[in-house]
DSSP file (Angstrom, degrees, kcal/mol; ACC not computed):
  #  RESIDUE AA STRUCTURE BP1 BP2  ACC     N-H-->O    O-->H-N    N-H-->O    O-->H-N    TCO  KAPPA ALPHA  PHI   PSI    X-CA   Y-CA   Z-CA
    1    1 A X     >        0   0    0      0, 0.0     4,-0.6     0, 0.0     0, 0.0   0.000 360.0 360.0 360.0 -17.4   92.9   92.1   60.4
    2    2 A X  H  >  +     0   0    0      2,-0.2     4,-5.3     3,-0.1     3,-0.1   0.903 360.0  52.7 -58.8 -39.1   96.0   91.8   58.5
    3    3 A X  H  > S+     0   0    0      1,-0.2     4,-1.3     2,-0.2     5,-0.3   0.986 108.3  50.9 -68.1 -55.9   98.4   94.0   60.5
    4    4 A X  H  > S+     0   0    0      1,-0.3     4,-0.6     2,-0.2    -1,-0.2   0.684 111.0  48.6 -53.9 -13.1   97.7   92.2   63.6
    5    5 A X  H >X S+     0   0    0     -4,-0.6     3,-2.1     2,-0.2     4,-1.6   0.861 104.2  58.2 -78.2 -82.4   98.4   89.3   61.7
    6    6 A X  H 3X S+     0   0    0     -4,-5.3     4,-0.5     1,-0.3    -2,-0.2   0.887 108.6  53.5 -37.2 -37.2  101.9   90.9   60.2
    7    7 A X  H 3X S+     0   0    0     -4,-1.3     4,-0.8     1,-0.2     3,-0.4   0.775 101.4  49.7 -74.6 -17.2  103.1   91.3   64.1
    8    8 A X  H <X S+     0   0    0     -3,-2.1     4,-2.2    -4,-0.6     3,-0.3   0.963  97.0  75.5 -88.3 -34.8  102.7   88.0   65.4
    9    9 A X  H  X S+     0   0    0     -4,-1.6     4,-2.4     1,-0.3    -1,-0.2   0.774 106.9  29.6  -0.9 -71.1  104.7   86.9   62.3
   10   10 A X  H  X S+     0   0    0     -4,-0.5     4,-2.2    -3,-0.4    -1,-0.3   0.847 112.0  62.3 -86.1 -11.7  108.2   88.3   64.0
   11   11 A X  H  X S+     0   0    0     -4,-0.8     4,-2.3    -3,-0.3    -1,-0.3   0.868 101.9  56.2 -72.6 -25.8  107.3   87.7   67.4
   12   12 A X  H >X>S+     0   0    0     -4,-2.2     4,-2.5     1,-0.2     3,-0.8   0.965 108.7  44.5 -49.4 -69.9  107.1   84.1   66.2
   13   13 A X  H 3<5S+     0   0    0     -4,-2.4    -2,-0.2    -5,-0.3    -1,-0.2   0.631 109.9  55.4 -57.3 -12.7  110.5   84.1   65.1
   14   14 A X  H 3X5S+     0   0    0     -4,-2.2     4,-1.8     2,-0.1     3,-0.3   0.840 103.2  55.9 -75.5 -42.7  111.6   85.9   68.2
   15   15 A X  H XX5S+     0   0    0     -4,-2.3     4,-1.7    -3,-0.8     3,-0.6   0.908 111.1  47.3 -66.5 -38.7  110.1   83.1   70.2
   16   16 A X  H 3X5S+     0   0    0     -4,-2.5     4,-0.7     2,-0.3    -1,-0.3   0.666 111.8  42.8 -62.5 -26.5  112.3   80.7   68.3
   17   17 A X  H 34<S+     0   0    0     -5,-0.5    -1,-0.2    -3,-0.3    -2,-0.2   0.744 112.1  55.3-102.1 -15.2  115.6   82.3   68.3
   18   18 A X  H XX S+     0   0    0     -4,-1.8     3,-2.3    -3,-0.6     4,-1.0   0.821 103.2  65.6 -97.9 -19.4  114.9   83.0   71.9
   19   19 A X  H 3X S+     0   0    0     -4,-1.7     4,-1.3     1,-0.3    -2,-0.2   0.814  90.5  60.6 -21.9 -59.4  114.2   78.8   72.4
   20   20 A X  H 3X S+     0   0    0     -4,-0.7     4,-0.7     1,-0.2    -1,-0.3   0.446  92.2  57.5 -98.3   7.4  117.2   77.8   71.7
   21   21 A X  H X> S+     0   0    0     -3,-2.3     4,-1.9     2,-0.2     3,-1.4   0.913 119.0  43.5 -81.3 -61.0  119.4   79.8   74.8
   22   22 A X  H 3X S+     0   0    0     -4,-1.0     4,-2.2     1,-0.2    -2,-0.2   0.793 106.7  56.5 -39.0 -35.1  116.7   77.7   77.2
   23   23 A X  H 3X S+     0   0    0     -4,-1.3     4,-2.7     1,-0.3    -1,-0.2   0.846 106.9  43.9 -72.5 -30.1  116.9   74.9   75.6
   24   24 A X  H <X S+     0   0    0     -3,-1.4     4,-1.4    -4,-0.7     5,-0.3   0.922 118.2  51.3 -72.8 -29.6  120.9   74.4   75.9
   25   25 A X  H  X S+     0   0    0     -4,-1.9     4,-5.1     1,-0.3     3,-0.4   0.899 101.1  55.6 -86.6 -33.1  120.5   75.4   79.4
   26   26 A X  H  X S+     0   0    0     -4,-2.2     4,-1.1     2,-0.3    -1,-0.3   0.901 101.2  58.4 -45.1 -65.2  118.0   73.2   80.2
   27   27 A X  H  X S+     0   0    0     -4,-2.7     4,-0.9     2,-0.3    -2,-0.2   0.621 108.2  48.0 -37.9 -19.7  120.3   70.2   79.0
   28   28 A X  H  X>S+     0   0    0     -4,-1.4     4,-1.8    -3,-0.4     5,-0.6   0.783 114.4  48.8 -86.4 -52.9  122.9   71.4   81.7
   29   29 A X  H  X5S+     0   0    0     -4,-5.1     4,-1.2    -5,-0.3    -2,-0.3   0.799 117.0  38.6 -68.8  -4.7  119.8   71.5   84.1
   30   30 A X  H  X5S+     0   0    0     -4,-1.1     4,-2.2     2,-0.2     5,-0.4   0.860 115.1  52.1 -94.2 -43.1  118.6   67.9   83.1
   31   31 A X  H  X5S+     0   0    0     -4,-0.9     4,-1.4     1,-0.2    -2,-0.2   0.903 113.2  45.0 -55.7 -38.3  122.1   66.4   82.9
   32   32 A X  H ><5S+     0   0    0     -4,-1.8     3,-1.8     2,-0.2     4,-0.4   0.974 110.5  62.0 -27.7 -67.6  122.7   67.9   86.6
   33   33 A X  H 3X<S+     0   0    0     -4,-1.2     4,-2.9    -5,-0.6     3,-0.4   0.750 105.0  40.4 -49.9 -43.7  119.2   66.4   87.1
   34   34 A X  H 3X S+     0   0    0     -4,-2.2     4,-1.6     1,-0.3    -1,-0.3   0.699 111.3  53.5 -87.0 -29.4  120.4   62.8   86.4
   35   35 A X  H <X S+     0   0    0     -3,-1.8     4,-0.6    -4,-1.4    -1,-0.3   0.457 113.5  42.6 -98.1  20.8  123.5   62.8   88.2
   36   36 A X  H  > S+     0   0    0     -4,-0.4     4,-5.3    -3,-0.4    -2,-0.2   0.765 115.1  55.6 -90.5 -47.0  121.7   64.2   91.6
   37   37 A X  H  X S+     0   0    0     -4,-2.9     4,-2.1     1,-0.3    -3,-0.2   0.886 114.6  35.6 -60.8 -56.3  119.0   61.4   90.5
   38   38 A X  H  X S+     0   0    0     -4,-1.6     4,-1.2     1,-0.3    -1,-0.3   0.929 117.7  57.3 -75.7 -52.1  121.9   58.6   90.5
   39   39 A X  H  X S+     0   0    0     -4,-0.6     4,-2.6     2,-0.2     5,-0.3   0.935 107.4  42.2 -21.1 -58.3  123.5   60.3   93.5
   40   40 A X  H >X S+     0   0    0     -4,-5.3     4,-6.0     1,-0.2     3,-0.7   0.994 110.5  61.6 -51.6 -54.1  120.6   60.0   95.5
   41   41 A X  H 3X S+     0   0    0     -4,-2.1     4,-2.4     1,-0.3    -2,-0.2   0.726 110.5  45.0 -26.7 -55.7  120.2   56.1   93.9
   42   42 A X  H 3< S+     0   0    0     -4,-1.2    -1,-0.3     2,-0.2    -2,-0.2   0.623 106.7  51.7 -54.9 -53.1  123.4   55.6   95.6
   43   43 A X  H XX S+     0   0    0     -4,-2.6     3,-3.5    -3,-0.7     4,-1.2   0.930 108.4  55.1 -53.8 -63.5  122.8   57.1   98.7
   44   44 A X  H 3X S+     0   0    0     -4,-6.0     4,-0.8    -5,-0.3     3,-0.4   0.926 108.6  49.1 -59.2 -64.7  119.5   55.0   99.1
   45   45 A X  H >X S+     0   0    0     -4,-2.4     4,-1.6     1,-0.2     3,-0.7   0.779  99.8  60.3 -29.3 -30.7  121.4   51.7   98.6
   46   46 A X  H <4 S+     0   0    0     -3,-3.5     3,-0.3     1,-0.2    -1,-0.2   0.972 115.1  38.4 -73.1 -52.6  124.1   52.6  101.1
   47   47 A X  H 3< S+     0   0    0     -4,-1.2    -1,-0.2    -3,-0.4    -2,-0.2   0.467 113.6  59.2 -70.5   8.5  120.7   52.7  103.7
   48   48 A X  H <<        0   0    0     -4,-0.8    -1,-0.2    -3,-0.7    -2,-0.2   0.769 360.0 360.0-100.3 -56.8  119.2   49.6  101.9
   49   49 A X     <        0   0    0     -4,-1.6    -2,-0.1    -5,-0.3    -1,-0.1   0.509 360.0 360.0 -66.8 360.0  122.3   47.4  102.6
């Protein structure tokens, strides 16, 4: 039971180093996210008025 043990070990550390390419990319897609959100906002007011 140890070796299965010793492989999840780097696969951890893969999962971690591979985090952090989603994670920046993810910040372009939520910052996108928030100016469609305020876009939209904008639009609804124009049909509000």
């Amino acid at each position: 039971m140890a070796r299965p043990s010793k492989k999840t070990a780097p696969s951890k550390h893969d999962s971690s180093e591979t985090e952090e390419t989603p994670k920046k990319l993810s910040e372009h897609q939520t910052r996108r996210r928030i100016e469609d959100i305020l876009e939209q906002r904008e639009f609804d007011k124009q049909f509000e008025i």
